[in-house]
C-alpha positions as CSV (number, residue, x, y, z in Angstrom):
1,X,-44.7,-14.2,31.3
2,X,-43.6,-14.7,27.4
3,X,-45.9,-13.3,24.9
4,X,-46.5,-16.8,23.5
5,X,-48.7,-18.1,27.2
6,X,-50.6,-15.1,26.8
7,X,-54.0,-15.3,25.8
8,X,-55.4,-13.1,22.9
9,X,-58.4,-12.0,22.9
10,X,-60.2,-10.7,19.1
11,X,-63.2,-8.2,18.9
12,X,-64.3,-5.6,16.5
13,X,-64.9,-2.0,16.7
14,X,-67.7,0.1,15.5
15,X,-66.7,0.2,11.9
16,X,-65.9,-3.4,11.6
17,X,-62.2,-3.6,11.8
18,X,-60.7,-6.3,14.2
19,X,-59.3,-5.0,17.3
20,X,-56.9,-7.5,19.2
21,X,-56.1,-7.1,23.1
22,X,-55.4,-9.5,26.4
23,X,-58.7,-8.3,27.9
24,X,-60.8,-10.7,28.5
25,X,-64.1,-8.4,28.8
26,X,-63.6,-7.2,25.0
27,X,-63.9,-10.2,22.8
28,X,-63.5,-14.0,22.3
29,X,-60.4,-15.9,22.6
30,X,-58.3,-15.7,19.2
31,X,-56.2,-18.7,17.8
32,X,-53.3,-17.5,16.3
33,X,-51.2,-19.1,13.7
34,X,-48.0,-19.9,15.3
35,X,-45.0,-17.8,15.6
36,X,-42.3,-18.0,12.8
37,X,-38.9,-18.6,14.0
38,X,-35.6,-18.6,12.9
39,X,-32.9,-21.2,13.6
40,X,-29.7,-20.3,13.9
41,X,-27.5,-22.2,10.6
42,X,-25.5,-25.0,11.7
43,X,-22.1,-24.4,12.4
44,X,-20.3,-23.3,9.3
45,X,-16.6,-24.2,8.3
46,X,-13.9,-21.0,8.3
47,X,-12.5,-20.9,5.0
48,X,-9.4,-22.4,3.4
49,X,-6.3,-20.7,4.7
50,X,-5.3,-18.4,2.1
51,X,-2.5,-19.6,-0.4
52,X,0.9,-18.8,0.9
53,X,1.5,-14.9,-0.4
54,X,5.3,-13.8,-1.8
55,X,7.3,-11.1,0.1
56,X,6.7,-7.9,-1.2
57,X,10.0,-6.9,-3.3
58,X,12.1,-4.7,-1.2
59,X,15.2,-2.7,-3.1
60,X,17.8,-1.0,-1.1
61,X,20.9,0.3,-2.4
62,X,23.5,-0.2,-0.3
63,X,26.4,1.4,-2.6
64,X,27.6,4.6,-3.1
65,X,26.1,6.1,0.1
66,X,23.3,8.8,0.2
67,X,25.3,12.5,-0.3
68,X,28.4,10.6,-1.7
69,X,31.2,13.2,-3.4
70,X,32.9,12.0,-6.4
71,X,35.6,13.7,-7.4
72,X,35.9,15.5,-11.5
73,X,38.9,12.5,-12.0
74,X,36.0,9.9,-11.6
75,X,34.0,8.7,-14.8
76,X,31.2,7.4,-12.5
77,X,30.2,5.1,-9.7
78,X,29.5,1.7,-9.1
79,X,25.8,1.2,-7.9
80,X,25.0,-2.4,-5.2
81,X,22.0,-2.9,-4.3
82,X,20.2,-5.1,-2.1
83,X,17.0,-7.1,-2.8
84,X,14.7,-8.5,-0.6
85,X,11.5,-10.7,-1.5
86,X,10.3,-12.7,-4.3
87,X,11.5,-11.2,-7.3
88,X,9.3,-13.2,-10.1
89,X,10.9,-14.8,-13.3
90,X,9.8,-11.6,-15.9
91,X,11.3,-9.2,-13.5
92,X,14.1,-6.8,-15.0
93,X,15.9,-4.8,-12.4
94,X,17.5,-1.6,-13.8
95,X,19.5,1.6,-12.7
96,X,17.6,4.5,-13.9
97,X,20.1,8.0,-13.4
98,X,18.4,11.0,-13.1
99,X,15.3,9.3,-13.7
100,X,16.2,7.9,-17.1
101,X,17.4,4.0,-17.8
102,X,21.4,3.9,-17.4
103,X,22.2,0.1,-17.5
104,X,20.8,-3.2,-16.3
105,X,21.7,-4.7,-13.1
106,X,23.6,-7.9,-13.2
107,X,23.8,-11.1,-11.2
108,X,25.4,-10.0,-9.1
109,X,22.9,-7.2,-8.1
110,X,25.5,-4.2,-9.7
111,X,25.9,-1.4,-12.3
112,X,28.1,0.6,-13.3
113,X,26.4,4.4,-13.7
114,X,29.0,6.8,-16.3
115,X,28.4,10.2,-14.5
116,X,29.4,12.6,-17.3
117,X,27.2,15.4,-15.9
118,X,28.5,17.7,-13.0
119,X,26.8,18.3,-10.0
120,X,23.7,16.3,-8.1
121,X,23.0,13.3,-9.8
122,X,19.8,11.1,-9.0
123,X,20.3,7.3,-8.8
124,X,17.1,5.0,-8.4
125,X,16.9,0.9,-9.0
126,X,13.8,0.1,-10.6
127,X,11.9,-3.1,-10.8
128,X,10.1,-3.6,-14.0
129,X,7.3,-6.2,-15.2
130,X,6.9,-8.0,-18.5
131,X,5.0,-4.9,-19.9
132,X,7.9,-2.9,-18.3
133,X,5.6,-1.5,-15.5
134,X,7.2,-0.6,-12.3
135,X,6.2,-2.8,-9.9
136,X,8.7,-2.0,-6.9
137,X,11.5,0.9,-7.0
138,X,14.3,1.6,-4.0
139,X,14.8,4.9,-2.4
140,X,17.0,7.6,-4.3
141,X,20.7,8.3,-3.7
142,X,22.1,11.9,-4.2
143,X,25.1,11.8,-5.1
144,X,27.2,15.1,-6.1
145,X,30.1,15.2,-8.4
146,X,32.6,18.1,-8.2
147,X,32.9,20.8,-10.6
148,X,36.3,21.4,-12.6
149,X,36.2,25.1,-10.6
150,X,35.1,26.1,-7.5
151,X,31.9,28.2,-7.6
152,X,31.5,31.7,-7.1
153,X,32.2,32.9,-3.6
154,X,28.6,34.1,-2.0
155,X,28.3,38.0,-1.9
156,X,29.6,39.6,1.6
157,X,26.4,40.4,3.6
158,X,25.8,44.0,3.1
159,X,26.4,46.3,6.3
160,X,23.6,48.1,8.0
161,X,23.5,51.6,7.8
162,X,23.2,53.5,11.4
């Protein structure tokens, strides 16, 4: 049976206060003000589909390899890279060595990088904003560049003593 086709039934207690109960033998029938109810909202519209949203900005360089070894005759490298995305018109792409700005990247998606240092050189692309913030970067390339002597041979591993 719902609780709406039950009949209430109202008396009152010994100090007054209403007491409510479906027991016929305790009071008089009750009228109640009728239940509040909720409807359910009418069927809503989804949403406008979301403008179309740009790639993400993907830099790869694909040139000089990861672990590359230049030899002491070479003045530096020539850095390609690969771009994937939507680039935006205020975007500057540029070759940063060692962490710091070495040239701008042309049209053609090249640099040339001068490698005056010996040793393991860093080589980043960077992607930089109107307010030259970073706003995508590519993975680093090690690349090693030979010194005008060989290094010093490691120390022979010392002999145990029986």
């Amino acid at each position: 049976m719902a609780a709406a086709e039950v009949t209430v039934y109202r008396s009152s207690d010994a100090s007054g206060l209403p007491r409510y109960s479906d027991n016929s033998e305790r009071g008089s029938a009750a009228e109640l003000p009728a239940l509040n109810t909720v409807s359910p909202l009418p069927h809503t519209p989804q949403p406008p589909p979301r403008a179309a949203q740009q790639p993400r900005l993907l830099l790869q360089i694909t040139a000089p390899a990861n672990g590359l070894v230049v030899g002491n005759d070479q003045t530096g490298v020539r850095l390609q890279l690969q771009m994937s995305g939507h680039r935006g018109d205020s975007v500057r792409l540029v070759c940063l060595h060692n962490g710091r700005e070495a040239a701008p990247l042309g049209s053609d998606l090249s640099c040339w990088v001068a490698l005056p240092e010996r040793g393991e050189q860093l080589l980043q692309v960077v992607a930089l904003d109107a307010a030259d913030r970073a706003v995508a970067h590519s993975d680093a390339v090690l690349v090693y560049v030979q010194r005008h002597h060989r290094p010093p041979a490691p120390p022979p591993p010392r002999l145990r003593n029986n």
